[in-house]
DRENSE-918929 format. One record per residue (C-alpha): residue in one letter; x, y, z. Coordinates in steps of 0.05 Angstrom, whole numbers. Example, Ala and Ser with C-alpha at 12.3 -4.5 7.8 and 13.67 -1.06 7.14 Angstrom:
2
 res     xx     yy     zz
   A    246    -90    156
   S    273    -21    143
REM end
This chain:
398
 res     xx     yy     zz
   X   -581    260    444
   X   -530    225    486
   X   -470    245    428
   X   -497    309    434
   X   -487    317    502
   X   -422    283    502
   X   -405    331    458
   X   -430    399    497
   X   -391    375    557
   X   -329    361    526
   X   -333    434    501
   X   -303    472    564
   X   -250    427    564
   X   -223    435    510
   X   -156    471    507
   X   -109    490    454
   X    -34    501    484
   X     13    533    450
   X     79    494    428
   X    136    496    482
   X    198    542    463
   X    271    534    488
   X    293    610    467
   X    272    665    513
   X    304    736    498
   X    362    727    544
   X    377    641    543
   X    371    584    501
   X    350    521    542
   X    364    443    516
   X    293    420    526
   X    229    446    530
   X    154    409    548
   X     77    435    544
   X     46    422    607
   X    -21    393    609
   X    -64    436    649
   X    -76    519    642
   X    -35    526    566
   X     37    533    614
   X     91    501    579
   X    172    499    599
   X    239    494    578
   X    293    477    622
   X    378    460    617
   X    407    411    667
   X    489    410    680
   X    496    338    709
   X    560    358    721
   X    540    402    783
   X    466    374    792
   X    443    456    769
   X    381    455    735
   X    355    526    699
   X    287    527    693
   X    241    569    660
   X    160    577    666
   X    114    600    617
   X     48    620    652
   X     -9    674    639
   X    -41    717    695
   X   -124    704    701
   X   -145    768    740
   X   -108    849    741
   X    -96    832    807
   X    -70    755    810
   X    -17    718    811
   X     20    659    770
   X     67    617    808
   X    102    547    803
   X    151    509    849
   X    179    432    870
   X    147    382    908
   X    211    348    940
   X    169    297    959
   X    113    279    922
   X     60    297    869
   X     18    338    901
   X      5    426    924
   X     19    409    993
   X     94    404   1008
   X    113    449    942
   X    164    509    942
   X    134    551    908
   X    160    615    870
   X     99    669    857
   X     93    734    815
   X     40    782    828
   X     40    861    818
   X     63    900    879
   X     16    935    918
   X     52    997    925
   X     91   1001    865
   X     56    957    817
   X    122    926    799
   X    124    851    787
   X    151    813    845
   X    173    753    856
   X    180    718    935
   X    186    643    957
   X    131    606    988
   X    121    542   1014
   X     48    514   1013
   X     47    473   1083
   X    -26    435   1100
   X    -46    498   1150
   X    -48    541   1071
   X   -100    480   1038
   X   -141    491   1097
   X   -135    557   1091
   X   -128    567   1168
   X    -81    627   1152
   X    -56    678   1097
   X      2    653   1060
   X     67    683   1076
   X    125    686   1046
   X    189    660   1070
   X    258    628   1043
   X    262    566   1015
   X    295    499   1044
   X    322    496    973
   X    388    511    939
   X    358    565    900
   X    418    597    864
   X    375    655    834
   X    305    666    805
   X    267    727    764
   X    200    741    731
   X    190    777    669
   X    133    806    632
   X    129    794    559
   X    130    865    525
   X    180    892    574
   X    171    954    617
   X    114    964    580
   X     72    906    599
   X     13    910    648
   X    -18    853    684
   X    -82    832    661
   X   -129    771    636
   X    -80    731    590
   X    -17    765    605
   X     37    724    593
   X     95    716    646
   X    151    680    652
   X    192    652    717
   X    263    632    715
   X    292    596    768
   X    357    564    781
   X    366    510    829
   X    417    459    859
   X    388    389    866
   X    415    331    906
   X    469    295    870
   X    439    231    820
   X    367    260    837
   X    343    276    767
   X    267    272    775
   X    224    325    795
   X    148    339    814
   X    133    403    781
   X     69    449    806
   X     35    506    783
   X    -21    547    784
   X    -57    621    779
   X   -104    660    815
   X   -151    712    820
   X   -127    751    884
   X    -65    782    932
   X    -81    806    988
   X    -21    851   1012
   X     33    799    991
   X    -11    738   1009
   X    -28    703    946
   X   -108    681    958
   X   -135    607    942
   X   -132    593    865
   X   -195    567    831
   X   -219    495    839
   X   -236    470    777
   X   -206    394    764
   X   -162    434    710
   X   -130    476    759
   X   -125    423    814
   X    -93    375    763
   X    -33    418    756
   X     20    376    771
   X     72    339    731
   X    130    288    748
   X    188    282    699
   X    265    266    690
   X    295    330    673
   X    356    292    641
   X    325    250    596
   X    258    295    592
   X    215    236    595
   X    161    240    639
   X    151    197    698
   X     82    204    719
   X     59    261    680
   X     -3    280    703
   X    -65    242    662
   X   -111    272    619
   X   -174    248    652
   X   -224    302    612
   X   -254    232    578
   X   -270    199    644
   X   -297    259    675
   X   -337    276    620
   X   -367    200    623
   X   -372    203    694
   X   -409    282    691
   X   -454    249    628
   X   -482    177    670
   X   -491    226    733
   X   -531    278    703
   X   -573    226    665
   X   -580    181    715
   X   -595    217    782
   X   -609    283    751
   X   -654    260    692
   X   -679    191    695
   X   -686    186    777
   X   -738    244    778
   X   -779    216    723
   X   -785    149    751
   X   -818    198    805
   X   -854    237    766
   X   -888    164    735
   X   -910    144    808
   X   -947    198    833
   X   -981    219    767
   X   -997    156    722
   X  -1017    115    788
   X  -1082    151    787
   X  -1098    139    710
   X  -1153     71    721
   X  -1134     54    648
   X  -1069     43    663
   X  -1079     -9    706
   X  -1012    -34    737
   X   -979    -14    682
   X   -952     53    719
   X   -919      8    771
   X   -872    -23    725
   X   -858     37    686
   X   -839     65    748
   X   -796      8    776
   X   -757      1    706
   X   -742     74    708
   X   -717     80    773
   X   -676     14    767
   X   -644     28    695
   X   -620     99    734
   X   -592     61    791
   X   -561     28    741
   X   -529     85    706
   X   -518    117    764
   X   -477     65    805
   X   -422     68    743
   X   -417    133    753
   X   -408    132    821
   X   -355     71    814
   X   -329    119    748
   X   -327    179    808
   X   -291    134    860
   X   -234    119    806
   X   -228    193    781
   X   -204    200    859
   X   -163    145    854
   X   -121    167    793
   X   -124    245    820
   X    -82    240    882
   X    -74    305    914
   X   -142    325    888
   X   -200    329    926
   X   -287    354    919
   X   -307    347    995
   X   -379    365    984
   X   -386    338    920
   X   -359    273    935
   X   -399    272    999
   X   -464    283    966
   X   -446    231    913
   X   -443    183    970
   X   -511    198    993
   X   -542    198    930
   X   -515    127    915
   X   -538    107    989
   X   -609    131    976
   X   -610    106    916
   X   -588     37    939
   X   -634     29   1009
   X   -702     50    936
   X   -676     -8    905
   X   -675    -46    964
   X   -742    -31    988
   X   -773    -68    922
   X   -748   -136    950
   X   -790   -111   1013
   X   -847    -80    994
   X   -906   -109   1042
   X   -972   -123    998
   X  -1030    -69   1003
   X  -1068   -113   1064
   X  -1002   -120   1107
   X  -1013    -67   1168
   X   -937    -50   1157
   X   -955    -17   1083
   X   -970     51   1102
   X   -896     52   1144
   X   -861     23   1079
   X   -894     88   1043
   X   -871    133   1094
   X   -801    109   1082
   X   -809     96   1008
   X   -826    176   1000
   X   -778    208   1043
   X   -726    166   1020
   X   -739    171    948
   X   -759    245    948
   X   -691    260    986
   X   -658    226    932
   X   -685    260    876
   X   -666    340    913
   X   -593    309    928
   X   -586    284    860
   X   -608    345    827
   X   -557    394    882
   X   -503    353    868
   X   -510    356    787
   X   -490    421    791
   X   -446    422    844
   X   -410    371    789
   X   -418    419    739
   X   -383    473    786
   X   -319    433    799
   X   -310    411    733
   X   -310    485    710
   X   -371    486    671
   X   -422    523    702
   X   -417    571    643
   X   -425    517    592
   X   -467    489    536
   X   -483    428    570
   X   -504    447    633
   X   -553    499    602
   X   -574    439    562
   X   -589    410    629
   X   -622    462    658
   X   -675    463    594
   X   -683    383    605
   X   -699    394    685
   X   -745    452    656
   X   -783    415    618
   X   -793    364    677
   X   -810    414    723
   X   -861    437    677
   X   -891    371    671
   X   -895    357    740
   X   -924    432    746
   X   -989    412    701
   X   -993    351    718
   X  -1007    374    788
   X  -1060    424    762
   X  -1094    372    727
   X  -1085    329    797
   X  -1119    386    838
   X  -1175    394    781
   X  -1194    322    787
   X  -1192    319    861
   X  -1229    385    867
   X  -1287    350    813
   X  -1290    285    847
   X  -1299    322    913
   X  -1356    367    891
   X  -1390    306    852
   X  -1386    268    927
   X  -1413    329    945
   X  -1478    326    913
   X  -1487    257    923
   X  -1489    260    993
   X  -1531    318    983
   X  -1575    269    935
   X  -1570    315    874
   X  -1538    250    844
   X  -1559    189    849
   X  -1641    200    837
   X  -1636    185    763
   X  -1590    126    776
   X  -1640     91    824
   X  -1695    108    772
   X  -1664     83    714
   X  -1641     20    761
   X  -1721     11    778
   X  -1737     14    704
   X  -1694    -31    688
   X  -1714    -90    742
REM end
């Protein structure tokens, strides 16, 4: 079962880019590179002998009404800082355009429209063409491609390349582009004389897919049954104590999935610079805190005489309880960011926390029943319809 759901959430990952061309209709470029995110690829001619580097993107549009754009980081691997080039259909003419950007923090924070202005760039001269000519309309899968020729500073030979696409223009104010780690993962550092790449950005679908499998299990599964054992199996006189240690083993063999996926999460972020989850990573941080002041509690658990018990339960409960709705809200919110909220595996999810609920839902009715039976039995002993035949048979038998 584990393969299997290795295997459903490796499934809207999975890409297949085309190979990377250096003829275009009009130019023939030296080198050409598939990039690793979105299936973008480009090919690109650098004249050392005047630091001029032609470029050329290869993109595809995801919306009628979006826009595909890439640009240079001068600085460093990351959206903010880029200048970017973006095509998008005109409003009034429905002509493609192309206009300069650059993405400053006030656009990631999306304190104001983006607007376009020149470049701090020796841009020599830049176009964007529709494949299929005149002809072409924009649409989902559209291919597009940006040419761009730039000046660079003299012996500077590496570049950080970023791109993206999105849904929206408002006006001539390209709108925020989707979230998924695919699409903030577009990035790529590489020497555009040798072509090797510097610090290409790393395909980190395995990890996440690790990290998104121990999560879901873990706090989304395994945390919630522990649960589930407690307030249902305690009851069972049979059982004995056994409930109690099915319960503790539960809990504690999630904690311990779930704290490598946490440490798996914290080194995703750590190998993603420039890419950020604010409420998922928040919530991941509770969930592990929760989950750590549970296992905590154990080493402090008062026995049943101590006068401090019913306190611990308080806490134990509200603790534990918040634990389990955080884990579960933050499950998907993991599926969300990682692009799959459309995908085998989380719908595999959703029939594993059905089945759970379902439980839990007749297991309460059969809760209620035998409450509402002991308390009309108590009934009718107080009431002395029980407990006539008992003394008789008691009196018999003395």
């Amino acid at each position: 079962m584990l393969l299997l759901y290795l295997f459903l959430l490796l499934l809207p990952h999975t890409a297949f880019s085309s190979h990377c061309t250096t003829q275009t209709n009009t130019k023939t470029f030296q080198k050409c590179m598939n990039l690793p995110t979105q299936q973008a690829s480009i090919a690109w001619t650098f004249h050392p002998y005047n630091s001029t580097l032609e470029l050329a993107f290869f993109g595809t549009f995801i919306s009628p009404s979006g826009w595909v754009g890439c640009g240079i980081n001068p600085t460093s691997p990351e959206m903010t800082g880029t200048r970017a080039l973006i095509a998008f259909p005109d409003p009034n003419s429905g002509q493609i355009v192309l206009l300069p950007y650059i993405l400053d923090p006030t656009v990631k924070l999306q304190k104001s429209p983006l607007l376009s202005r020149p470049l701090d760039l020796h841009l020599l001269s830049s176009t964007a063409t529709m494949y299929g000519g005149k002809l072409a309309t924009v649409h989902n899968g559209a291919a597009i491609q940006i040419y761009a020729s730039i000046k660079l500073k003299p012996n500077k030979t590496k570049i950080h390349l970023v791109w993206n696409r999105g849904l929206y223009v408002q006006g001539y104010s390209p709108t925020i582009h989707p979230t998924t780690s695919s699409d903030l993962s577009s990035i790529a550092t590489f020497d555009v004389l040798s072509g090797s790449s510097a610090s290409q950005h790393r395909d980190l679908t395995g990890l996440r897919v690790i990290h998104g499998t121990l999560n879901a299990i873990s706090w989304g599964l395994l945390l919630p049954m522990g649960a589930i054992s407690a307030r249902y199996l305690r009851h069972i006189q049979a059982l004995g104590t056994t409930w109690f240690y099915a319960h503790a083993g539960i809990q504690l063999f999630a904690f311990t999935l779930g704290t490598a996926g946490f440490a798996l999460g914290i080194r995703l972020g750590q190998l993603s610079p420039g890419v950020e989850y604010g409420l998922h990573r928040k919530l991941g941080i509770a969930v592990f805190c929760l989950g750590a002041l549970q296992t905590l509690a154990l080493f402090f658990r008062p026995n049943a005489r101590n006068k401090f018990r019913k306190y611990w339960k308080s806490y134990h409960h509200f603790v534990g309880y918040s634990c389990v709705v955080l884990g579960f809200v933050n499950v998907f919110q993991g599926f969300e960011v990682m692009g799959a909220s459309r995908s085998y595996a989380k719908l595999c999810y959703c029939l594993g926390l059905s089945t759970l609920i379902g439980i839990c839902i007749a297991l309460e009715v059969n809760s209620w029943v035998v409450f509402c039976r002991k308390s009309k039995e108590e009934k009718l002993r107080r009431e002395g319809l029980i407990g006539v035949s008992d003394k008789g048979s008691s009196a018999i038998h003395h």
